[in-house]
N, C-alpha and C positions, 0 to 999 in steps of 0.2 A: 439459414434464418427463415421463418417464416413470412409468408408473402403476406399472409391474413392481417400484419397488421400494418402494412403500408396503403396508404393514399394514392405515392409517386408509385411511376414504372420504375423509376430511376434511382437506386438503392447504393449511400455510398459510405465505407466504416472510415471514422474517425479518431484522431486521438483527443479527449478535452484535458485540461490541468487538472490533476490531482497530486494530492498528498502524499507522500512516501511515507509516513505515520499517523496515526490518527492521536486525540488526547484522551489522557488515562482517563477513566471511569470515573466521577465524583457524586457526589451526593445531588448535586444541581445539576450535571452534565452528563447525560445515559446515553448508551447508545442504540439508535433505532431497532435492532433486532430485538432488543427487551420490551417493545411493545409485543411483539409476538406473543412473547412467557407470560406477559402481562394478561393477554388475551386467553389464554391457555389457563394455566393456574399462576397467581400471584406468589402464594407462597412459596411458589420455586425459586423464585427473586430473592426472597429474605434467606432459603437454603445453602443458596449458591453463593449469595454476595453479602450477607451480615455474617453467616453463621461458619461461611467459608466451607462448606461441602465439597469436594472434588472429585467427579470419577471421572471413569475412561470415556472416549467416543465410542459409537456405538458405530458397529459397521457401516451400517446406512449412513452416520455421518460421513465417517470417513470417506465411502462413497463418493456423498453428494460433493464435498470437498473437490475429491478430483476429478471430478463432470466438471464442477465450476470451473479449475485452473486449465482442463482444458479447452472451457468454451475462450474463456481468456484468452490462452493463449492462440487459437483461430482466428479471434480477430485482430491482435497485436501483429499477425501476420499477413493480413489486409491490409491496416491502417495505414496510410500513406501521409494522409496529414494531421499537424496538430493546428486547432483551432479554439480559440477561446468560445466561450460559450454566445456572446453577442456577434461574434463571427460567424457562427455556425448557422445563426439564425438569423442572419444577411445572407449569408450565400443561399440557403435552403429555399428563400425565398426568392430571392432574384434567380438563383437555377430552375428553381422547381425541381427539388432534389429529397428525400431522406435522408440524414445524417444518424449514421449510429455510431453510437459512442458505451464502451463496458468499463464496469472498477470505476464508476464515478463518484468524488469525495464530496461531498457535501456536511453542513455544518452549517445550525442557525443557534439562537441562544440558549433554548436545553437540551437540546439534541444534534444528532453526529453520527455517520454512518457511510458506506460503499452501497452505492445505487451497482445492481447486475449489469443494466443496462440503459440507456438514454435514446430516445426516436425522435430526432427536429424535425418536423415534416411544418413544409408552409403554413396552414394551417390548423397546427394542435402539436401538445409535445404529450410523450409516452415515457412514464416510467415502467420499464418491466423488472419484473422480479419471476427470479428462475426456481423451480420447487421439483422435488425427484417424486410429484404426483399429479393424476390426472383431477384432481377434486379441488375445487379453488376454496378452500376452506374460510372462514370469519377469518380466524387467527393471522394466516397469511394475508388477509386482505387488509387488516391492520397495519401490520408492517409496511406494506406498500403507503399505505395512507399516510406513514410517518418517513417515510423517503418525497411522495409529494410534496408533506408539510414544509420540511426540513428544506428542500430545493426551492420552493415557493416564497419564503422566507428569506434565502439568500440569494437570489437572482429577480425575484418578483416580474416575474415573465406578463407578456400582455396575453400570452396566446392561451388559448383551454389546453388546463392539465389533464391527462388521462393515469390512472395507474392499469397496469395489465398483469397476469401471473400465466408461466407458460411452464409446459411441461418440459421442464432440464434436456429428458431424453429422447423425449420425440418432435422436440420444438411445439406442441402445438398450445395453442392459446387458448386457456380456460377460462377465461376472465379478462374483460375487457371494461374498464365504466370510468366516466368525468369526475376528478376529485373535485367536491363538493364541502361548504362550511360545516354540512353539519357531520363530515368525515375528519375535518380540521378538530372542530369541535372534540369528538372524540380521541383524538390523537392529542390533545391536550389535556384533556383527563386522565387518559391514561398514562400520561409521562408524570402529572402531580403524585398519581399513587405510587407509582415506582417510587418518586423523590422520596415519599412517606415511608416506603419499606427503607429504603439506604441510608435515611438518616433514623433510623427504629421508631418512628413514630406509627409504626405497624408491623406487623408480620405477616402482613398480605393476607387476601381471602382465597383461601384452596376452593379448587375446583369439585362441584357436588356432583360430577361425572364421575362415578367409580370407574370405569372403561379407562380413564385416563389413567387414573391411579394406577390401573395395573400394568399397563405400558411404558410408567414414567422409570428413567433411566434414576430417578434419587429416592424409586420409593423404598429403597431398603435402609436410608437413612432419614424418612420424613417421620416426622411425629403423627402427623395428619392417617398418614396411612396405615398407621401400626394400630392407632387405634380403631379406624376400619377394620381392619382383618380380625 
């Protein structure tokens, strides 16, 4: 793990309570990673989840996938204790410790999602979110901003939220900054649009970044695209 983002000398992994399933997809209940797509282009949204489009993973997913299960699985092989979340943030404090904690569930009223990773450090707590790039992109900062949301919401912590984005492969930290209202803000707008593409009250607004287009894993079934080309 990287040192860049602790406070304490004293760095210890934990287990907190999660979910062993999450809840199914609904018109009112998204899950956090679709702020990403949201951030990206919209109309991937309406492709993949009105219209039911399906292709394969793309290597790089499949990839990132097993970087993640093996970061996973690195600190499941640490963690020694489990700790509820106001426990964590009692001992952290009375030790003067970091607590890391990965695979964390969270879930507030429209949203729902696995935080990568959780940092309780006495004072401030860290969502990081793990990416297979050195570039801390909008998109992915989003996402993060809706794991703050979403954890903010269901624990309502006193201490300053941080969200951070690190690179999967070499640990290091591209992105470090306070989640902020007007990042709240944003993370609630963009879950309204989503609701609007899933219940068809849109077909989302495609992205006017042709670059994207030609990268995107559904442009060979997008309308948007065909008529570009």
């Amino acid at each position: 793990m990287s040192q860049e983002l602790y406070k304490c000398d004293n760095v210890q992994d934990i287990i907190l309570p999660t979910m062993k399933s999450v809840p199914v997809l609904t018109d009112s209940h998204v899950p956090i990673h679709l702020l990403h797509t949201q951030a990206y282009c919209e109309h991937q949204i309406f492709l993949e989840y009105v219209k039911g489009i399906e292709v394969e993973p793309t290597a790089e997913m499949l990839k990132g996938i097993e970087q993640h299960n093996s970061l996973d699985e690195e600190h499941r092989e640490k963690a020694k204790i489990e700790l509820s979340i106001n426990d964590a943030l009692i001992k952290s404090s009375t030790e003067r410790v970091a607590l890391v904690s990965r695979d964390v569930y969270v879930q507030g009223a429209a949203t729902y999602g696995r935080i990568d990773e959780i940092i309780i450090e006495p004072s401030r707590l860290i969502v990081v979110d793990d990416k297979p790039t050195p570039v801390p992109y909008f998109t992915n900062k989003v996402q993060v901003w809706g794991y703050c949301y979403t954890f903010k919401e269901m624990y309502k912590p006193e201490l300053p939220l941080f969200g951070a984005l690190r690179n999967e492969y070499t640990g290091e930290i591209t992105w470090l900054e306070g989640f902020s209202e007007e990042y709240a803000m944003r993370v609630a707008d963009g879950v309204k649009r989503i609701q609007a593409i899933l219940t068809k009250q849109s077909q989302g607004e495609p992205t006017s970044n042709k670059r994207k287009c030609s990268s995107c894993r559904l442009r060979l079934q997008c309308d948007v695209f065909t008529r570009r080309e």
